[in-house]
mmCIF file of the C-alpha atoms, coordinates in Angstrom:
data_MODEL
# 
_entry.id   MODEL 
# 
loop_
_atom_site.group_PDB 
_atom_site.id 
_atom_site.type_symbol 
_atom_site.label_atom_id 
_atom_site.label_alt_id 
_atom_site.label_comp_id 
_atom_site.label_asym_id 
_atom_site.label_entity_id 
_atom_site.label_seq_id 
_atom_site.pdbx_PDB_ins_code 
_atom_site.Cartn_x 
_atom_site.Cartn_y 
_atom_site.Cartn_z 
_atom_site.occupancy 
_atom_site.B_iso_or_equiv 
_atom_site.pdbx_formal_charge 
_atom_site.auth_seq_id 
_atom_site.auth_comp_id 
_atom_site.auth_asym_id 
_atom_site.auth_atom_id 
_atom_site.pdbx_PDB_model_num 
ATOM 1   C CA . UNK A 1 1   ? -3.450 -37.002 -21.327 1.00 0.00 ? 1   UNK A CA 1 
ATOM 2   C CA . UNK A 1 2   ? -2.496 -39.744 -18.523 1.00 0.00 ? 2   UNK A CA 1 
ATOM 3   C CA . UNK A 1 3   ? 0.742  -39.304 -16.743 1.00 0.00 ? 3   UNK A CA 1 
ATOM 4   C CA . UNK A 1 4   ? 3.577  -40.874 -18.189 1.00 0.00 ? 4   UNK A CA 1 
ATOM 5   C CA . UNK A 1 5   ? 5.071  -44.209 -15.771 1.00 0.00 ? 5   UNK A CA 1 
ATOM 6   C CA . UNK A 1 6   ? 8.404  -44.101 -14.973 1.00 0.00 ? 6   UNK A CA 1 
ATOM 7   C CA . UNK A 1 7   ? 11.033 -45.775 -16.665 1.00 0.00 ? 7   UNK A CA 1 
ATOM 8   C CA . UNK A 1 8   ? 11.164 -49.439 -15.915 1.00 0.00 ? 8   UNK A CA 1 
ATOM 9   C CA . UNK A 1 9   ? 14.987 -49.816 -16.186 1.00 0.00 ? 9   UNK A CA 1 
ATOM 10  C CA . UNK A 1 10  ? 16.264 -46.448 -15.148 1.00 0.00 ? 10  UNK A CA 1 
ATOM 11  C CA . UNK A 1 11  ? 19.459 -47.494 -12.924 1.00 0.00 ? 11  UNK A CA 1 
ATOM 12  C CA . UNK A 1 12  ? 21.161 -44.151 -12.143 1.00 0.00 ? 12  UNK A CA 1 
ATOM 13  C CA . UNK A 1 13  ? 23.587 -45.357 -9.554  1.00 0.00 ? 13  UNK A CA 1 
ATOM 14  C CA . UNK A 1 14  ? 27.191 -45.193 -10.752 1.00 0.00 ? 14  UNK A CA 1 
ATOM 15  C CA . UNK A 1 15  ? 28.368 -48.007 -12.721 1.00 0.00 ? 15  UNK A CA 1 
ATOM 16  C CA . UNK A 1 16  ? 31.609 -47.983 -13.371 1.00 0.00 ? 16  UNK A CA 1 
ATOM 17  C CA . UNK A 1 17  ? 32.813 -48.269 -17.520 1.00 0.00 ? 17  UNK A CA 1 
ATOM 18  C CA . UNK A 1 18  ? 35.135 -51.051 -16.205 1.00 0.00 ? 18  UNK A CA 1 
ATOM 19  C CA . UNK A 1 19  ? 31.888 -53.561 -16.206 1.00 0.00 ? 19  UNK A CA 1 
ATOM 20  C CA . UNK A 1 20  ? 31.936 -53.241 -19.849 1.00 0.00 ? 20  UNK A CA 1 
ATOM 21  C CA . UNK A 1 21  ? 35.208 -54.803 -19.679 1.00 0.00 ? 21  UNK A CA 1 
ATOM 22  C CA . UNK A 1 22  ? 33.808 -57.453 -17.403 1.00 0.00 ? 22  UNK A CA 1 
ATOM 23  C CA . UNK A 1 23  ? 31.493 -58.269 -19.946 1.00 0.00 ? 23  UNK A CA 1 
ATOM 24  C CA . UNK A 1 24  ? 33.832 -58.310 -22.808 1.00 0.00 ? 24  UNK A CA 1 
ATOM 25  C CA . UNK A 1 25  ? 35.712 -60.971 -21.081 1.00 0.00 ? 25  UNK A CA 1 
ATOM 26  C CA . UNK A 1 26  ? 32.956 -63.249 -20.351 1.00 0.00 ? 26  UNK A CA 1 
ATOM 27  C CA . UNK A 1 27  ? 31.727 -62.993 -23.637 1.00 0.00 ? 27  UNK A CA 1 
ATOM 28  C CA . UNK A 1 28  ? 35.025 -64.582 -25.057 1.00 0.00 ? 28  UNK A CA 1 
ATOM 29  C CA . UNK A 1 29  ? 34.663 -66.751 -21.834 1.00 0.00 ? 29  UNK A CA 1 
ATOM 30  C CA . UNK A 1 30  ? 31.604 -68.438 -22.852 1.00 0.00 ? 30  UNK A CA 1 
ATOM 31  C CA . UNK A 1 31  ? 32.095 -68.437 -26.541 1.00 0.00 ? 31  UNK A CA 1 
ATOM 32  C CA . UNK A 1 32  ? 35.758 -70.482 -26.070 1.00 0.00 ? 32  UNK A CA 1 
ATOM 33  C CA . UNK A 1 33  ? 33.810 -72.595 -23.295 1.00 0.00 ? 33  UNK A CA 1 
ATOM 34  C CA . UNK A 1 34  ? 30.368 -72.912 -24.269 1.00 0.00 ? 34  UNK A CA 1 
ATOM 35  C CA . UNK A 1 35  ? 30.544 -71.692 -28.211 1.00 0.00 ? 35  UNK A CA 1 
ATOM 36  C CA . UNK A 1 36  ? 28.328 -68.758 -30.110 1.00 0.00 ? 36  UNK A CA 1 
ATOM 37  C CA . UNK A 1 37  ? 25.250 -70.525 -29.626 1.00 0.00 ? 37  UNK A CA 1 
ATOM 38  C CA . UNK A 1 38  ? 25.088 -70.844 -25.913 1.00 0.00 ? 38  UNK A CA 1 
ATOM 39  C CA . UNK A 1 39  ? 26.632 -66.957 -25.971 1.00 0.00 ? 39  UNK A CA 1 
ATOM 40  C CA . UNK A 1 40  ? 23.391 -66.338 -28.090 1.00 0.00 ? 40  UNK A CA 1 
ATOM 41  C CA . UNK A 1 41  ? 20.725 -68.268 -26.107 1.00 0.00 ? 41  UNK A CA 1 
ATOM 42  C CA . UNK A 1 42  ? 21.966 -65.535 -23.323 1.00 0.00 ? 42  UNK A CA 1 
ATOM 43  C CA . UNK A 1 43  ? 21.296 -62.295 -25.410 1.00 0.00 ? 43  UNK A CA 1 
ATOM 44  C CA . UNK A 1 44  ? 18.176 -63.944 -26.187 1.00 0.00 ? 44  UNK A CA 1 
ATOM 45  C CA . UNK A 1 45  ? 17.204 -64.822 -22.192 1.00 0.00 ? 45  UNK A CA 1 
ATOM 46  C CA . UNK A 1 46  ? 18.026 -60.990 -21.350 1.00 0.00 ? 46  UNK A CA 1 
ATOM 47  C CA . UNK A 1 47  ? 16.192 -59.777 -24.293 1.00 0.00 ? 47  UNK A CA 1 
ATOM 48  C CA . UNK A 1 48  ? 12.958 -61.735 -23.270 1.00 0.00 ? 48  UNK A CA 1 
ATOM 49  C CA . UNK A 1 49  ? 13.460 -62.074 -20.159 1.00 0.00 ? 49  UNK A CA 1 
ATOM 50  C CA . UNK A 1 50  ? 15.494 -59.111 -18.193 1.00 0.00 ? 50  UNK A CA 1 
ATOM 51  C CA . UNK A 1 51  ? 13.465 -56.443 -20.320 1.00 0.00 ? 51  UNK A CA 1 
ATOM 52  C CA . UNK A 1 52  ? 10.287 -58.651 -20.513 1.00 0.00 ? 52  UNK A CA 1 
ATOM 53  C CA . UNK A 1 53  ? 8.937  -54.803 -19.716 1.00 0.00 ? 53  UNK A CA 1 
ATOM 54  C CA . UNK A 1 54  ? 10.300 -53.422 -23.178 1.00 0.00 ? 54  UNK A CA 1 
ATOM 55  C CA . UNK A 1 55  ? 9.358  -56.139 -25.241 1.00 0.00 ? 55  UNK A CA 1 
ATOM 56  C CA . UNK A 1 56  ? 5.614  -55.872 -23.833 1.00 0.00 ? 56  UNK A CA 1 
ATOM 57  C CA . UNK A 1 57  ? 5.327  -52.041 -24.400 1.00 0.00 ? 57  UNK A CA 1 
ATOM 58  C CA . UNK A 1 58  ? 6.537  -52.950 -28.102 1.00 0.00 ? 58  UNK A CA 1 
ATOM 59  C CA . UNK A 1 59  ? 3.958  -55.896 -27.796 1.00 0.00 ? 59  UNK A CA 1 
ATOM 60  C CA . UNK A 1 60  ? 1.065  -53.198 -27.078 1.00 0.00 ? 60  UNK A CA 1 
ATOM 61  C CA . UNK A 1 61  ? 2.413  -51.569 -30.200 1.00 0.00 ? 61  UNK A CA 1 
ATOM 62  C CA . UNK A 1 62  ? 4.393  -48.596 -28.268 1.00 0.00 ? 62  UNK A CA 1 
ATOM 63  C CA . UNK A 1 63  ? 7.828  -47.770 -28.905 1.00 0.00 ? 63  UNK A CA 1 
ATOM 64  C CA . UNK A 1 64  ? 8.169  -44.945 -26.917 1.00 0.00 ? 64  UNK A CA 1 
ATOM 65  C CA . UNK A 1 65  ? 9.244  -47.012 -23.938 1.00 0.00 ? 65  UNK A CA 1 
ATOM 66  C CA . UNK A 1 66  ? 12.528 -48.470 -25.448 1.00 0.00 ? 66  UNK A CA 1 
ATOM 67  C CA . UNK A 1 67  ? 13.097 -45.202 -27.312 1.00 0.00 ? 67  UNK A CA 1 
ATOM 68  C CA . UNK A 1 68  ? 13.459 -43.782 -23.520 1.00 0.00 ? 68  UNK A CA 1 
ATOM 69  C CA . UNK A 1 69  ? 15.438 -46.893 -22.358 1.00 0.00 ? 69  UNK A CA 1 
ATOM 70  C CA . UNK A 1 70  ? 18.251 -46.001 -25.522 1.00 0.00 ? 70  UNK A CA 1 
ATOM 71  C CA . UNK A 1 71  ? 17.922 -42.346 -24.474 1.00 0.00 ? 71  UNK A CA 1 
ATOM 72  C CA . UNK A 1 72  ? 18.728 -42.928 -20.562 1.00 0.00 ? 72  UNK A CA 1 
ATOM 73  C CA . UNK A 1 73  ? 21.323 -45.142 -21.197 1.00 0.00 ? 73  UNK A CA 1 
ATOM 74  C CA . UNK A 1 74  ? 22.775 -43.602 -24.041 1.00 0.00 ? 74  UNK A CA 1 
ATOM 75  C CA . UNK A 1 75  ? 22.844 -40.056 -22.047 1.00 0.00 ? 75  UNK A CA 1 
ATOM 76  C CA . UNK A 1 76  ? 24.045 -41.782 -19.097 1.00 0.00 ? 76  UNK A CA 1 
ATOM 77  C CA . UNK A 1 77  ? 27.059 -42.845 -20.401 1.00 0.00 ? 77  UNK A CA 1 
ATOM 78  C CA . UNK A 1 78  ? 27.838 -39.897 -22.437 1.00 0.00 ? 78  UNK A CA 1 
ATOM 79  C CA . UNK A 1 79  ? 27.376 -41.696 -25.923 1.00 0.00 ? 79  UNK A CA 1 
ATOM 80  C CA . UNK A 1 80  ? 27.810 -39.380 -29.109 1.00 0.00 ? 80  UNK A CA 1 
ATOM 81  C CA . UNK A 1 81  ? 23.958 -40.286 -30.967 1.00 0.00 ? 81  UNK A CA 1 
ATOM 82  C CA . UNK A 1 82  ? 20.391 -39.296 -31.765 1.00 0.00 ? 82  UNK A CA 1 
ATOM 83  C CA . UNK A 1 83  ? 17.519 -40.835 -32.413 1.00 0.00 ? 83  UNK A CA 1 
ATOM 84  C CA . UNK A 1 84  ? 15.444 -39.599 -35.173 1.00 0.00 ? 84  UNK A CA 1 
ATOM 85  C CA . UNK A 1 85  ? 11.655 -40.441 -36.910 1.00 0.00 ? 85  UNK A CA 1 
ATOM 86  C CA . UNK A 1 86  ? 11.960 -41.114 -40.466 1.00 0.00 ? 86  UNK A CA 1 
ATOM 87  C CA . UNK A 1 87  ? 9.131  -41.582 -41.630 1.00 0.00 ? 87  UNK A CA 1 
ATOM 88  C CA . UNK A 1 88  ? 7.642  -44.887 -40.455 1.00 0.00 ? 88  UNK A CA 1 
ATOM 89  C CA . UNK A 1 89  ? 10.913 -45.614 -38.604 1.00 0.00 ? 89  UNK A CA 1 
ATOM 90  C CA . UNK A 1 90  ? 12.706 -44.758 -35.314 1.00 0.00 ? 90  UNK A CA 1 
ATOM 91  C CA . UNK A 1 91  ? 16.739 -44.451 -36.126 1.00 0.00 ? 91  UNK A CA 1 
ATOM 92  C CA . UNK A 1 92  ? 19.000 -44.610 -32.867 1.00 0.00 ? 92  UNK A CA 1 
ATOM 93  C CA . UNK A 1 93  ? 22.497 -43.602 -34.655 1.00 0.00 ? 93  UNK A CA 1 
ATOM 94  C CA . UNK A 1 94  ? 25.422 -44.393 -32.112 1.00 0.00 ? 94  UNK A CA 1 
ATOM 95  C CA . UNK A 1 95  ? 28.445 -42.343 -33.495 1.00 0.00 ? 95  UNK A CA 1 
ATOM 96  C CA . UNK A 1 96  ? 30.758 -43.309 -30.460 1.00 0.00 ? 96  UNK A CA 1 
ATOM 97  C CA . UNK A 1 97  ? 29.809 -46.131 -28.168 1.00 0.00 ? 97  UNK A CA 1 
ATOM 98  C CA . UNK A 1 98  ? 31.106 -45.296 -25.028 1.00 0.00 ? 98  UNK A CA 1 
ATOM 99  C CA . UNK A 1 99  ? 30.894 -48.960 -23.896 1.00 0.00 ? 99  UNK A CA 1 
ATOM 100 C CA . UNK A 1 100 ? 32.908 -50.346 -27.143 1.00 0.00 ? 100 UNK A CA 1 
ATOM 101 C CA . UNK A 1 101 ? 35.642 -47.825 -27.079 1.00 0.00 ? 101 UNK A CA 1 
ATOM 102 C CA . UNK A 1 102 ? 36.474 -48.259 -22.862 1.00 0.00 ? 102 UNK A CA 1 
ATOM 103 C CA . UNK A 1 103 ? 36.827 -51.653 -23.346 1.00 0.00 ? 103 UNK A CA 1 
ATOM 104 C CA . UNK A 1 104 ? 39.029 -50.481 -26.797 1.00 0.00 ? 104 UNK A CA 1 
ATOM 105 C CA . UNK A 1 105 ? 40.988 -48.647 -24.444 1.00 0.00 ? 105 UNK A CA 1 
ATOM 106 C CA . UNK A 1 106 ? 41.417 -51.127 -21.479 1.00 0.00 ? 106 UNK A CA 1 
ATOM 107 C CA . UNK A 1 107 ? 41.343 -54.982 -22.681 1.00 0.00 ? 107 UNK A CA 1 
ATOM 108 C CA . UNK A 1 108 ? 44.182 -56.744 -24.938 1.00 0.00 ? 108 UNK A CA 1 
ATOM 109 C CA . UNK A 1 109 ? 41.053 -56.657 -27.884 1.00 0.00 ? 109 UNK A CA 1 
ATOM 110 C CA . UNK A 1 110 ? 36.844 -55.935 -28.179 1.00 0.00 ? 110 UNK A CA 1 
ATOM 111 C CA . UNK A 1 111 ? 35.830 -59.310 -28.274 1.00 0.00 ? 111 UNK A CA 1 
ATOM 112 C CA . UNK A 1 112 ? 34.634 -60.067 -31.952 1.00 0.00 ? 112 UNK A CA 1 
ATOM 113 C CA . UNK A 1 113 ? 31.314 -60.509 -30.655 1.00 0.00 ? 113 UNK A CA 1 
ATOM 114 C CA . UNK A 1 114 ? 30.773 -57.424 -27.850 1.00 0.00 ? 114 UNK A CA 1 
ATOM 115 C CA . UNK A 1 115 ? 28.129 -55.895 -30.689 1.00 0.00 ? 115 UNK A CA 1 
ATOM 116 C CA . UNK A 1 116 ? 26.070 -59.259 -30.665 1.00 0.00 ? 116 UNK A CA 1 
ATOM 117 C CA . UNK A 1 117 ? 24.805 -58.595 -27.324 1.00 0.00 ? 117 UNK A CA 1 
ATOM 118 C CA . UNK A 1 118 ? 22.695 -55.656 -28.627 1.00 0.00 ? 118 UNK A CA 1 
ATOM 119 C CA . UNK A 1 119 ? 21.729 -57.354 -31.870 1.00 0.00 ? 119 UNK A CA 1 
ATOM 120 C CA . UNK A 1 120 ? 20.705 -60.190 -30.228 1.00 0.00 ? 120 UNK A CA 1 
ATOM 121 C CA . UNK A 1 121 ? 19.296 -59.021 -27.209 1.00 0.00 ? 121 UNK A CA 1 
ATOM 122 C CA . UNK A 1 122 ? 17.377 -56.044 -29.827 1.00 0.00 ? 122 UNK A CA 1 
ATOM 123 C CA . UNK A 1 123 ? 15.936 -59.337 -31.437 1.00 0.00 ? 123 UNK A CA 1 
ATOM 124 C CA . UNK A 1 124 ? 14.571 -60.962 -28.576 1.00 0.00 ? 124 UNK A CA 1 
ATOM 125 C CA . UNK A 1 125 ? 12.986 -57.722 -27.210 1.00 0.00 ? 125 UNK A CA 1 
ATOM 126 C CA . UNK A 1 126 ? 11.360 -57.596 -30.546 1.00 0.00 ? 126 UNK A CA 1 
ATOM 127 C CA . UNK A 1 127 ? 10.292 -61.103 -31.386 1.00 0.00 ? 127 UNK A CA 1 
ATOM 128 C CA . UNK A 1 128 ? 6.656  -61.744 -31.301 1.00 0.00 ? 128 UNK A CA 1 
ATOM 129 C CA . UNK A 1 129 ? 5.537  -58.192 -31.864 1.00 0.00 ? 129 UNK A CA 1 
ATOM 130 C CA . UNK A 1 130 ? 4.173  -56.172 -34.207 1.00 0.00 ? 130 UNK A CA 1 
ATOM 131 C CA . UNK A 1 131 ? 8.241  -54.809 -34.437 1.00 0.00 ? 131 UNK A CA 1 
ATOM 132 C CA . UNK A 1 132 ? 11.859 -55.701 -35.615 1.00 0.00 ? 132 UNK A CA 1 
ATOM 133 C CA . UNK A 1 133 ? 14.970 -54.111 -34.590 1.00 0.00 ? 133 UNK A CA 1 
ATOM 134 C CA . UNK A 1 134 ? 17.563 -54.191 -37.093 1.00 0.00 ? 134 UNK A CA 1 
ATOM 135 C CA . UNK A 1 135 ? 21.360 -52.952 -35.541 1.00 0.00 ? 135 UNK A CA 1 
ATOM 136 C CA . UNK A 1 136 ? 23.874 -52.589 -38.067 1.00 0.00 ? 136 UNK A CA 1 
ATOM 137 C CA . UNK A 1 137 ? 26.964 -52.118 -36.888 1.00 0.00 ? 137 UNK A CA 1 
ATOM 138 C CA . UNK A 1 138 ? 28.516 -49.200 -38.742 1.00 0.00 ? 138 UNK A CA 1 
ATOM 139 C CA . UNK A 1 139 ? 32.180 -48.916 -37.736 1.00 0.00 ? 139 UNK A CA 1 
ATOM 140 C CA . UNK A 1 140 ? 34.418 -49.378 -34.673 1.00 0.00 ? 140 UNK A CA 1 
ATOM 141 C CA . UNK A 1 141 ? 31.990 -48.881 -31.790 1.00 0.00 ? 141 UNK A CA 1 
ATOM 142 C CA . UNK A 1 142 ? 29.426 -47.352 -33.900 1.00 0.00 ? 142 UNK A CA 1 
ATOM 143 C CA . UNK A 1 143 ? 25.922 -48.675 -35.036 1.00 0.00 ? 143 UNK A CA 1 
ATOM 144 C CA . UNK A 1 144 ? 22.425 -47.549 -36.406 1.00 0.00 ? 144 UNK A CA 1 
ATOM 145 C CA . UNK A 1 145 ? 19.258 -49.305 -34.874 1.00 0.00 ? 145 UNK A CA 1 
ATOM 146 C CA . UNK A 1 146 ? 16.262 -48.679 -36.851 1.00 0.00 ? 146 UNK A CA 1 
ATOM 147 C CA . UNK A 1 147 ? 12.889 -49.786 -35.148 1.00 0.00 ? 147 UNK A CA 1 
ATOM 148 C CA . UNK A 1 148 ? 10.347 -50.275 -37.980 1.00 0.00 ? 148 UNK A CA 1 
ATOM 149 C CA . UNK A 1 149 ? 6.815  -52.268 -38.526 1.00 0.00 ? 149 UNK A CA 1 
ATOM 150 C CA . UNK A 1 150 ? 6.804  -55.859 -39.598 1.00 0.00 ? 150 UNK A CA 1 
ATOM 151 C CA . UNK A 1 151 ? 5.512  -55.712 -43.167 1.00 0.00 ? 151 UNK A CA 1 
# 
């Protein structure tokens, strides 16, 4: 069995929650500037292009890579989740985003579109492999992202 590579995006350096309040404000920057579409075009670049490594791993046909990119992140940050196998798919259930309910606590209001960047950035790291990404967004900074094979 070959040794396992370490995790491509594995920042472990203290980030502080307030960025996710950064980003909720420039998302409602951009959108009353720029509109959705430009805000999308963005989740799309950083889906293709800032994990290029994730999307080439699911390209190869592996998921295992992005399952340990959720799992890092999500443990990092003290999310409430799992990720389970059912059957043919791979189920990341986010109970309590941690990111969703700082900002919650912090800003005047989540912007209406602070769950688009994972659903659109889940896309792009998806698109043109053998994989889709479907996020449904459950509840109040909760979600389910199922990882499945294209029919």
């Amino acid at each position: 069995m070959s040794e396992q590579k370490p995790l491509r995006y594995q920042e472990d350096a203290n980030v502080h929650l307030d960025f996710h309040g950064a980003t909720n404000t420039t998302i409602d920057f951009i959108v009353r500037k720029f509109g959705v579409e430009a805000l999308y075009e963005i989740f799309t670049r950083v889906g293709r292009d800032v994990y290029r490594d994730l999307h080439d791993h699911l390209a190869a046909g592996d998921t295992n890579e992005l399952v340990r990119h959720w799992r890092h992140f999500f443990e990092r940050e003290d999310a409430d989740f799992d990720i389970a196998i059912i059957g043919d798919e791979i189920v990341l259930t986010v109970r309590r985003c941690t990111a969703w309910h700082h900002v919650a606590k912090i800003a005047p209001k989540v912007s209406p579109y602070f769950c688009d960047q994972t659903i659109k950035t889940n896309e792009a790291i998806a698109a043109g492999t053998p994989f889709a990404i479907a996020t449904e967004v459950t509840g109040p900074g909760s979600c389910r992202q199922v990882i499945r094979r294209k029919a």
